[in-house]
KOLNU-794869 format. One record per residue: residue number from 0; chain; x, y, z of N, C-alpha, C in turn; residue in three letters. Coordinates in pm, whole numbers, plus 32768, in hexadecimal, padded with zeros to 4 digits. Example, Ala and Ser with C-alpha at 12.3 -4.5 7.8 and 13.67 -1.06 7.14 Angstrom:
2
lumgu / martor / nx / ny / nz / cax / cay / caz / cx / cy / cz / rodren
0 / A / 8527 / 7DC7 / 830C / 84CE / 7E3E / 830C / 8528 / 7EB6 / 830C / ALA;
1 / A / 8505 / 7F1F / 82C4 / 8557 / 7F96 / 82CA / 850A / 8003 / 8313 / SER;
% end
This chain:
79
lumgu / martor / nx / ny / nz / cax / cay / caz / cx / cy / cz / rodren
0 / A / A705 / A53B / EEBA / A6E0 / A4B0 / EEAB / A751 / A45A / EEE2 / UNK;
1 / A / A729 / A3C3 / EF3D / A78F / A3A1 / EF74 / A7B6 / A356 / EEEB / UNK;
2 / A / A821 / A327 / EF03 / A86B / A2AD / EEB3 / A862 / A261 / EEEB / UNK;
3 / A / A81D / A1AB / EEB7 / A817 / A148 / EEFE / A8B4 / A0F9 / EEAE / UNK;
4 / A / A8DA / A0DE / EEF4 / A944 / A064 / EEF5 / A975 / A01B / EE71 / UNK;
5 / A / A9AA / A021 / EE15 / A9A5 / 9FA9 / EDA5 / A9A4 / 9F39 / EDF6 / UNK;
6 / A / A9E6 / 9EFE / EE70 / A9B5 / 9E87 / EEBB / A92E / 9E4A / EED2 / UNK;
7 / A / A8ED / 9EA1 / EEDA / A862 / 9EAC / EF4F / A824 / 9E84 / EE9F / UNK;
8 / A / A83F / 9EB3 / EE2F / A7DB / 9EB1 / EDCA / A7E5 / 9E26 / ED6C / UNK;
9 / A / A883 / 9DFD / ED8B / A886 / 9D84 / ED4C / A84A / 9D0B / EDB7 / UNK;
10 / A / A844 / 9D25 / EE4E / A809 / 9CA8 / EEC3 / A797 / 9CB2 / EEAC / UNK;
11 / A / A745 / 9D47 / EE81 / A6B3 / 9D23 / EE60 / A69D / 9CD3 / EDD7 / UNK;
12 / A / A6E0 / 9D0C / ED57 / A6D2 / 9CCC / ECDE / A6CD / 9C36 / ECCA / UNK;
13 / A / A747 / 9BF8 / ED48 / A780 / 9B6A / ED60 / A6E9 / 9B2C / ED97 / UNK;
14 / A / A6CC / 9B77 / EDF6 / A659 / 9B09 / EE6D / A600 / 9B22 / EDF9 / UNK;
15 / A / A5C5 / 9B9B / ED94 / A53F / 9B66 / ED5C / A54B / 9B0B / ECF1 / UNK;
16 / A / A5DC / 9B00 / ECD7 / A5DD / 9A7C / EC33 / A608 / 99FC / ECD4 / UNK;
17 / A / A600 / 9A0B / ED13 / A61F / 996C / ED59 / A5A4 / 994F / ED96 / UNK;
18 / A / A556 / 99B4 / EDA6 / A4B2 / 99C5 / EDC4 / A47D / 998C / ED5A / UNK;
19 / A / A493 / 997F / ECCF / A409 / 996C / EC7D / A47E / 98D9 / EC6A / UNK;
20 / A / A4EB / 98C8 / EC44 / A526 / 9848 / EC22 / A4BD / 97DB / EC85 / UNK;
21 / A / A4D2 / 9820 / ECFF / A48D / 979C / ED7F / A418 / 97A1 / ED57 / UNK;
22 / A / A3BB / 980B / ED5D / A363 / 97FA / ED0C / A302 / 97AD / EC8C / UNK;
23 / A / A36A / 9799 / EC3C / A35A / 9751 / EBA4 / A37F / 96D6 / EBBF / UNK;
24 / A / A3DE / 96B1 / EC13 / A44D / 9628 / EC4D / A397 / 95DE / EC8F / UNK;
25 / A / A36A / 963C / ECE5 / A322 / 95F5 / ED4A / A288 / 95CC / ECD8 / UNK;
26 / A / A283 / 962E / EC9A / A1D9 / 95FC / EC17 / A20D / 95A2 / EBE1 / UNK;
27 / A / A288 / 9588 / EBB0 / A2A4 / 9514 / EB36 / A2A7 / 94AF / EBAD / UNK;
28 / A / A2FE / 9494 / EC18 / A2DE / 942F / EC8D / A26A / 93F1 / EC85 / UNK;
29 / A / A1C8 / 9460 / EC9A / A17A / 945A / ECF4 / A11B / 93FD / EC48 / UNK;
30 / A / A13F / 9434 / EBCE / A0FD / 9407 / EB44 / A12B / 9373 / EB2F / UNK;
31 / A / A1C1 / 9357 / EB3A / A1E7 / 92D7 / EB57 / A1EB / 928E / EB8D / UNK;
32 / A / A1A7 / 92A6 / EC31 / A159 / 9237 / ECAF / A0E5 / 9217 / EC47 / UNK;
33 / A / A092 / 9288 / EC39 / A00A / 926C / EBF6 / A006 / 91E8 / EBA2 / UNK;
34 / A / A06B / 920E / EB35 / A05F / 91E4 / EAB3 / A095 / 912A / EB18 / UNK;
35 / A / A0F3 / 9125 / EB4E / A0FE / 9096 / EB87 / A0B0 / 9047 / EBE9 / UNK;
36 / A / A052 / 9091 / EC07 / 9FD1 / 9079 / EC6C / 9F68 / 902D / EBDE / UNK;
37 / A / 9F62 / 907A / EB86 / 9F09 / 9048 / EB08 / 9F66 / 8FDC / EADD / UNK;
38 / A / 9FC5 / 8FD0 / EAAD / A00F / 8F42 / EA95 / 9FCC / 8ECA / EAD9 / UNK;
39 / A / A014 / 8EF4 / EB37 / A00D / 8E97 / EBC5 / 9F7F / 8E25 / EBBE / UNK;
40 / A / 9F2C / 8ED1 / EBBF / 9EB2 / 8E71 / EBC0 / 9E7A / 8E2B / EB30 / UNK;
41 / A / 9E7F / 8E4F / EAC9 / 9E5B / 8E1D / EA33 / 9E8F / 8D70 / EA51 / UNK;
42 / A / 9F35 / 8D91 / EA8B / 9F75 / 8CF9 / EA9A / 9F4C / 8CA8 / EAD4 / UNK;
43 / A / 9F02 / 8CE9 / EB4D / 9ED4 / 8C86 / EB9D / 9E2A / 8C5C / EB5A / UNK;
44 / A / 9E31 / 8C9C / EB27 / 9D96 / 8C5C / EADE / 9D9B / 8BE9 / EA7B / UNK;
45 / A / 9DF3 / 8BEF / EA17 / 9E43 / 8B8E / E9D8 / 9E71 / 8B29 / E9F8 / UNK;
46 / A / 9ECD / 8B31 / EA74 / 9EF6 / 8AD1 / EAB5 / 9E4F / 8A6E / EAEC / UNK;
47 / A / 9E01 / 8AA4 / EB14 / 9D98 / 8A36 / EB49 / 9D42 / 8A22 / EABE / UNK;
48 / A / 9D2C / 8A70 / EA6E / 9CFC / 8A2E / E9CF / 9D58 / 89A3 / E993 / UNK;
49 / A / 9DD0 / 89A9 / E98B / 9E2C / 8971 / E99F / 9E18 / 88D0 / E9A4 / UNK;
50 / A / 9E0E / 88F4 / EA63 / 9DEE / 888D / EAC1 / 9D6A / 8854 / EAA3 / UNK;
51 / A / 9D03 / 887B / EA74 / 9C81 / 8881 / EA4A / 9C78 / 8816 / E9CD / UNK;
52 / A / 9CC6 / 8856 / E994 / 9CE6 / 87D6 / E907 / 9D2A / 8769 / E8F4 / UNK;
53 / A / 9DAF / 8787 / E973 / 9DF2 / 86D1 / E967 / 9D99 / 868F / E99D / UNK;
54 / A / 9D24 / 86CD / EA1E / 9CFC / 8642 / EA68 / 9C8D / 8614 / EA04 / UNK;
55 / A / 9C47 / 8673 / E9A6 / 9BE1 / 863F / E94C / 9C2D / 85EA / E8C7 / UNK;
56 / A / 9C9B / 860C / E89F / 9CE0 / 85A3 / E863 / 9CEA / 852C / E89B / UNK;
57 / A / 9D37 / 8517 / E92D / 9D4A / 84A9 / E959 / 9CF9 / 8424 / E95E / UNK;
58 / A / 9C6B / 8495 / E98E / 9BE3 / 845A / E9A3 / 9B9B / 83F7 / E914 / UNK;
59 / A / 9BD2 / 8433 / E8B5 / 9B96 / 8437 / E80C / 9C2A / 83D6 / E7E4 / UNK;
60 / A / 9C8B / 83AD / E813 / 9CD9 / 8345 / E7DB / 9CD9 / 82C4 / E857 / UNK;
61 / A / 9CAC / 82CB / E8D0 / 9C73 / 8291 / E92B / 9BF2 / 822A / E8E2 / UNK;
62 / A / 9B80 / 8286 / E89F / 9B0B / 8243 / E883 / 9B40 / 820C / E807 / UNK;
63 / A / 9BAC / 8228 / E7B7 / 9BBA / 81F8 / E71C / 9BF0 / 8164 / E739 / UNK;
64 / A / 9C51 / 817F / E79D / 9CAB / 80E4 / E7D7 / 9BF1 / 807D / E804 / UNK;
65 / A / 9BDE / 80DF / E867 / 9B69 / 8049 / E891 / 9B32 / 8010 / E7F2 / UNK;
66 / A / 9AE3 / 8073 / E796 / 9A9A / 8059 / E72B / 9AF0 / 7FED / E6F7 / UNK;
67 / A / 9B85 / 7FF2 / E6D2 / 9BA5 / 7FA5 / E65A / 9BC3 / 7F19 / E696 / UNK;
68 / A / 9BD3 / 7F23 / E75F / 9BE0 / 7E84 / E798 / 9B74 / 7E48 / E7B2 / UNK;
69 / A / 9B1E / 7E9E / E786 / 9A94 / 7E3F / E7A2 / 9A48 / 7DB9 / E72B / UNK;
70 / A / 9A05 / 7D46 / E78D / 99EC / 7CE5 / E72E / 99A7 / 7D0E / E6B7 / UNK;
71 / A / 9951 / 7D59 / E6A2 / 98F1 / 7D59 / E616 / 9951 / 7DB5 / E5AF / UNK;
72 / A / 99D8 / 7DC6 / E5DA / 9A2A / 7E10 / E592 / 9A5C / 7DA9 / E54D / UNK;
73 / A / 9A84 / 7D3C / E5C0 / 9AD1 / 7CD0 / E586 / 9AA1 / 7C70 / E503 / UNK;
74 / A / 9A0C / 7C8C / E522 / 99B0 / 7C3D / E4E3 / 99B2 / 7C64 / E43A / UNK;
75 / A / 999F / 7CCF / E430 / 99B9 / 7D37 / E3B9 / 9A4C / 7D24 / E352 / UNK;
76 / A / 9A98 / 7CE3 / E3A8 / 9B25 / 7CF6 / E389 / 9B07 / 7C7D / E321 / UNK;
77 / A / 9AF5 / 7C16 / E36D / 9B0C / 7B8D / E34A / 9ABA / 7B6F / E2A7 / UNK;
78 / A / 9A42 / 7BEC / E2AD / 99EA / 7BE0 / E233 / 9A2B / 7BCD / E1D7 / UNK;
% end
């Protein structure tokens, strides 16, 4: 039987734990794009709900200002 190398057995031992490290390095990478692709987008949905509600606020303290400068408001007051 030949004898292989104690060299030769620790360069293979080395490349297969630096094989699965890159390995595991590259799934947790590839799980944490994912997971910030889903952020990303949830935020950006929010962000225009958001936008969705100041302009319907604006709109709804817009009509409250006209309501309370208007004459038959004034009229009411004076009762």
């Amino acid at each position: 039987m030949d004898r292989v190398p104690l060299s030769n057995i620790i360069l293979r031992a080395l490349i297969a734990v630096l094989s699965l490290a890159l390995t595991v390095s590259v799934g947790t990478w590839w799980r944490a794009r994912q997971d910030l692709q889903i952020v990303t987008a949830a935020n950006a949905s929010v962000r225009k709900t958001l936008g969705d509600l100041m302009v319907a606020i604006t709109q709804r303290e817009r009509d409250i200002d006209r309501l309370t400068k208007s004459p038959c408001n004034a009229d009411e007051r004076s009762q």
